[in-house]
N, C-alpha and C positions, 0 to 999 in steps of 0.2 A: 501570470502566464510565463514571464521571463522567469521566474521562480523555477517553473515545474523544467524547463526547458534546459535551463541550469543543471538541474538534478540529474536528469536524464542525460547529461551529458557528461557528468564527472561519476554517472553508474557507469554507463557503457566504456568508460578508460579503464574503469576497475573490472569489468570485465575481459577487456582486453591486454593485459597484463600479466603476465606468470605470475602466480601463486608459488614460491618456494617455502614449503611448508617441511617438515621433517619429513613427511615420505614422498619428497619429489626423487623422481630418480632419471638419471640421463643413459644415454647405451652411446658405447663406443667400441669400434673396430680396434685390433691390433692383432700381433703376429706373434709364430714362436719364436722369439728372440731372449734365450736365459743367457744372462741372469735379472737381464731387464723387464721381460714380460715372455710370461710361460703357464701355461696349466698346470703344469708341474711341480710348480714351486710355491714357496710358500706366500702367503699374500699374492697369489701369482707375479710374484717377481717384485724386482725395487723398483721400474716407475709407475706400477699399477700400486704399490704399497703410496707413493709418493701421492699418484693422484687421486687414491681412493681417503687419503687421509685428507688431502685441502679440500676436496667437496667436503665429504663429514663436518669438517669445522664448518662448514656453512651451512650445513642440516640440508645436503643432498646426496642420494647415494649413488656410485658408479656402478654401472653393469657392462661388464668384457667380452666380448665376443670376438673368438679369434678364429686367424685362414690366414690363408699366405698371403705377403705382404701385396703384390700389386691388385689382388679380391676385396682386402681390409680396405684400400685406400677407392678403390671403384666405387663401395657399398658406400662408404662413408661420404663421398661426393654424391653419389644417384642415387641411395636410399632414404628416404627418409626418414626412415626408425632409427637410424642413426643420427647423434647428433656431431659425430666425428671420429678419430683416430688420432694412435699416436700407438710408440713415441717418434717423434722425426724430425732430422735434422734442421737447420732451417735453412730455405732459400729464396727468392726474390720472387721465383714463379708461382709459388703456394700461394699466396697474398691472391691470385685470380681466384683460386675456388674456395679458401679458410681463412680463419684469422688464429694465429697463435697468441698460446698463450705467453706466459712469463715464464723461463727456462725451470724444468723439474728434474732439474740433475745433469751433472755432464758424464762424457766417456770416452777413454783415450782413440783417438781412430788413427790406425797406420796400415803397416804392412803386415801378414806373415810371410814369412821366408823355409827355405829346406837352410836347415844350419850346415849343411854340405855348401851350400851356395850363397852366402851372406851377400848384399847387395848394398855396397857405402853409395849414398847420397847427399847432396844438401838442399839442390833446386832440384823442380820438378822434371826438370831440362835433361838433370843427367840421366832418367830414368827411361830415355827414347829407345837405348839397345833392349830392355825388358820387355817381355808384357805380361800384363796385368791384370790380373783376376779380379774381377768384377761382379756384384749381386745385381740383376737386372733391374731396374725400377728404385733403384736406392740413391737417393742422394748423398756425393762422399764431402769434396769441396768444391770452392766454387774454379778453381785453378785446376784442378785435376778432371773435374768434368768437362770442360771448355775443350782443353786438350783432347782428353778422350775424345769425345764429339767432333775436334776437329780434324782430327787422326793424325796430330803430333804424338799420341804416345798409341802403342800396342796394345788391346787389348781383350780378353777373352768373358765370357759370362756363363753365371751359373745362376740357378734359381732361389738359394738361400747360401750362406753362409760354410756349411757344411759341404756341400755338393763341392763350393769355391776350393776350400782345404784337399777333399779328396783328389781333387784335378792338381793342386799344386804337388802333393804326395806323389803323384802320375808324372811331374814334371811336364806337364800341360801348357802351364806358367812359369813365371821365375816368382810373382809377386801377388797376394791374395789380398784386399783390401777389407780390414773386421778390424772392431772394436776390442780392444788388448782386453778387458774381462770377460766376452763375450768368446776369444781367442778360449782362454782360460779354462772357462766351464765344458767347454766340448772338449777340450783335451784331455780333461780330469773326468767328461761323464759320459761321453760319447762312444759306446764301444767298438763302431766301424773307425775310430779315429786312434783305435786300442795301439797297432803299429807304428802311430805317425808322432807320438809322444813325445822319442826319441829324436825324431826329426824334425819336428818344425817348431818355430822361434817368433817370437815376435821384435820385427826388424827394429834396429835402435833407433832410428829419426822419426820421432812424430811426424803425423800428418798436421794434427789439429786436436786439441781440446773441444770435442764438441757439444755446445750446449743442447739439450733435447727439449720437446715441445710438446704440447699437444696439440692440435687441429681441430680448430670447431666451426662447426659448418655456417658459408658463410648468408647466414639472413638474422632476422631479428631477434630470435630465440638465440643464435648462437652469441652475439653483441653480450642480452645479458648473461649468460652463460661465462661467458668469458672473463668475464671482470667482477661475477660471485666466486671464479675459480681464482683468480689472482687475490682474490682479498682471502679466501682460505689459505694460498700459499705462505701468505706474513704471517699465517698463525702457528705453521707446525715449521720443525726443524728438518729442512729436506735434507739435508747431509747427515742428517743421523740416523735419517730413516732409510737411506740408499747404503749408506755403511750396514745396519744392520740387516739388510734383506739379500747382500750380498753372502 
C-alpha cells in the first residue's frame, strides 16, 4: 500500500511539471522599438534575435507580439497567454510583478539635442534650466526618474520615441531622452524625421550604459522559464548576435 501510494505520488509531480520538449513555445509582449525589436526588421530586431536564440538552445521557441509599450507591459502583467515582455530596462519596482532575466544586451541611453542648441553637462543638477523629453511609461535612470517625479528637473512626454524627437524638432524641449542606436535608425529610416537629420544630435554625456532584460511573469511557470532562459544565454554569443542584427 505504501508502494502504490508512493507511485501515485512521484506520477502526480511529473505531471505537474513543465514538459520543455522541442515544441514548447512561450509568447511575449513587446514594442516598436528598432533596432532592437520591430516587425520590420530582420529577426524582428537584435533583442528578439537575442532572445529567440537562448530559448532555441534550449529547445523552446519564442513567439512576439507587439503594441505600444505601456499595452505590451499591461498584457504581459494581466494576461495570461502571455508569459512576459521585454526588452526593459531594469528597476527595483519590477521585482513586484516580474522576475528578470540575465542582461540580453545593453544600449547607450542619453540625450538627443537640436545641434543649434547643444546642452553641456556633467550632473544631473545642471540640467534644472532644461526640460526634458520624455517617453511615458519608460524607465530611463534611477537618478533622473526620482528627479523627474519629484519636479526637480522639467519635463515634457510623448508616447513613443518618435513623437519625443518631433516635439524637440518643434522646440518643445531643449532635451529628448532615447537610446543613441535607436536615435540612429529613425534618423536614417524615418521619413517624418526626413528634416530633422540636419538637426538633431546625440548629446555627448552619457546617461548610462543600459543593460536590457526580459520580464517573466511572476509565478511558477515564469521561475522555471527563467533560469531555462539564462542557461540558453551561456550558450549563444549575445554581442555577436546584437552586432549583427544591427
Amino acid at each position: 500500500m505504501n508502494t502504490f501510494y508512493y507511485v501515485v505520488l512521484i506520477f502526480s509531480i511529473l505531471l505537474a511539471t513543465p514538459a520543455y520538449s522541442e515544441n514548447q513555445t512561450v509568447k511575449f509582449t513587446s514594442l516598436e522599438w528598432p533596432p532592437y525589436t520591430s516587425t520590420e526588421m530582420a529577426n524582428q530586431g537584435a533583442s528578439v534575435a537575442v532572445a529567440k536564440a537562448a530559448f532555441k538552445a534550449v529547445g523552446i521557441d519564442l513567439v512576439v507580439d507587439f503594441y505600444p509599450w505601456k499595452r505590451a507591459v499591461h498584457l504581459a502583467k494581466n494576461q495570461s497567454d502571455y508569459d512576459g515582455y521585454f526588452p526593459e530596462y531594469y528597476a527595483d519596482s519590477l521585482k513586484q510583478d516580474f522576475i528578470l532575466s540575465e542582461p540580453i544586451g545593453s544600449g547607450p541611453l542619453g540625450f538627443a539635442e537640436l545641434k543649434s542648441q547643444p546642452v553641456n553637462w556633467e550632473i544631473l543638477s545642471d540640467l534644472i534650466p532644461y526640460k526634458i523629453g520624455l517617453v511615458s511609461d519608460y524607465v530611463n535612470t534611477a537618478e533622473l526618474d526620482a528627479m523627474i517625479a519629484g519636479g526637480s528637473l522639467s519635463s515634457d512626454y510623448a508616447s513613443d520615441d518618435l513623437k519625443n524627437l518631433l516635439k524637440l524638432q518643434k522646440k518643445r524641449h531643449h532635451l529628448a531622452v532615447i537610446d543613441k542606436n535607436v536615435l540612429n535608425h529613425l534618423l536614417a529610416t524615418e521619413p517624418r524625421l526626413k528634416a530633422a537629420k540636419a538637426e538633431i544630435q546625440f548629446n555627448k554625456t552619457l546617461l548610462e550604459d543600459k543593460s536590457l532584460y526580459l520580464c517573466f511573469t511572476k509565478n511558477h511557470r515564469g521561475k522555471v522559464l527563467v533560469e531555462k532562459f539564462n542557461q540558453g544565454l551561456k550558450l549563444i554569443n549575445v554581442n555577436q548576435i546584437m552586432a549583427s542584427a544591427f
